[in-house]
C-alpha positions in Angstrom: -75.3 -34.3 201.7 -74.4 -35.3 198.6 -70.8 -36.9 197.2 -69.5 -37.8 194.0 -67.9 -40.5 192.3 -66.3 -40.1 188.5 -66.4 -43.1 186.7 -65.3 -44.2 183.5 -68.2 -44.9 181.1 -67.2 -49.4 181.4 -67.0 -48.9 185.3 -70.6 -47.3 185.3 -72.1 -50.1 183.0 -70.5 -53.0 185.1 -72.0 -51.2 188.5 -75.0 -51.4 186.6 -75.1 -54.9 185.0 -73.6 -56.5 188.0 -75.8 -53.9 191.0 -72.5 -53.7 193.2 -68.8 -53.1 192.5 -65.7 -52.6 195.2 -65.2 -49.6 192.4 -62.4 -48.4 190.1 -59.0 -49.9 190.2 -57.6 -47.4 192.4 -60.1 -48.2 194.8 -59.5 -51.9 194.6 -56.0 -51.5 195.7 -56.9 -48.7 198.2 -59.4 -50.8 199.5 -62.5 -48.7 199.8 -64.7 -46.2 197.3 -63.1 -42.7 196.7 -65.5 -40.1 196.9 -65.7 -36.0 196.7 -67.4 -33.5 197.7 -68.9 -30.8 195.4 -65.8 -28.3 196.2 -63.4 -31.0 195.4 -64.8 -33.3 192.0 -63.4 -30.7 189.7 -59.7 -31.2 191.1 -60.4 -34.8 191.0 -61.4 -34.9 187.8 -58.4 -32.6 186.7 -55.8 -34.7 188.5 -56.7 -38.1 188.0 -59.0 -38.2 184.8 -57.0 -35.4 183.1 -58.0 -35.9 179.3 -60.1 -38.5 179.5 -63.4 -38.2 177.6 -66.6 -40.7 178.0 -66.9 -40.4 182.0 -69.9 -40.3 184.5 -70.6 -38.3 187.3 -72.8 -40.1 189.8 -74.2 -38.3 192.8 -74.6 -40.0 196.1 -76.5 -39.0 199.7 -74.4 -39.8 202.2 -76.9 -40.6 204.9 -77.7 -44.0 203.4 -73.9 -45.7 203.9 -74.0 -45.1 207.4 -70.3 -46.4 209.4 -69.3 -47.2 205.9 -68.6 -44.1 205.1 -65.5 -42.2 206.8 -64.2 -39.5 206.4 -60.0 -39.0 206.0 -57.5 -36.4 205.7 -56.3 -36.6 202.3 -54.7 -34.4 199.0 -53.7 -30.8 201.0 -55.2 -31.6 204.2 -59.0 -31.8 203.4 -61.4 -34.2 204.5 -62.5 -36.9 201.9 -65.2 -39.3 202.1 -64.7 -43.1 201.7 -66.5 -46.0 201.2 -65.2 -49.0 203.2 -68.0 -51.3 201.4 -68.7 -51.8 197.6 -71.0 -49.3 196.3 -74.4 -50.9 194.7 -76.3 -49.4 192.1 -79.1 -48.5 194.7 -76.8 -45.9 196.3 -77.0 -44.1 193.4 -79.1 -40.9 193.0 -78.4 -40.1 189.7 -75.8 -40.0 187.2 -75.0 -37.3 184.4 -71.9 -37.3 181.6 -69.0 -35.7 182.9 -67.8 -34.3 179.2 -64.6 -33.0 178.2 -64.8 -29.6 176.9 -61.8 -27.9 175.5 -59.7 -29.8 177.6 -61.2 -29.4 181.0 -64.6 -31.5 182.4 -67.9 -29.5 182.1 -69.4 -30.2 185.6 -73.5 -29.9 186.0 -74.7 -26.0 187.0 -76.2 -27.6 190.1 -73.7 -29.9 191.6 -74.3 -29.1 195.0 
């Protein structure tokens, strides 16, 4: 399965200068990775990255962070995944722009 983590365009290139990152400020002080699922990115985007142009959307399988990953009740009720380990640049599967089209992110057709 794959999750997804919006960046902004300086935290991407420091994941991928450095290889490994304990992830965005909010992470930092949560103390693990926050992740979404498919059904879930665009309301992430829309409530935390509301406006913001210049982010990345990078895709992640979860079968490769093993007990790091957990998954906790969160916004409404639902079932987030979290990374209790810094994410490296290997765990990436790929990464696309996550533009800002007439006020709203433009997700990818095949986010799955």
């Amino acid at each position: 399965m794959l999750i997804y983590k919006i960046f902004r365009a300086n935290e991407w290139a420091a994941l991928q200068a450095q290889g490994t990152t304990p992830g965005a400020p909010i992470d930092v002080a949560d103390g693990f990775v926050h992740f979404s699922t498919a059904t879930q990115a665009a309301e992430t985007a829309a409530k935390h990255f509301a406006g913001e142009d210049g982010l990345m959307l990078l895709a992640v399988e979860t079968d490769g962070l093993g007990d790091a990953l957990k998954w906790e009740v969160s916004r409404g009720g639902a079932e987030f995944p979290h990374l209790y380990r810094d994410l490296q640049v290997a765990d990436v599967l790929w990464s696309r722009p996550l533009p800002l089209v007439d006020g709203a992110h433009r997700f990818p057709d095949d986010l799955v």
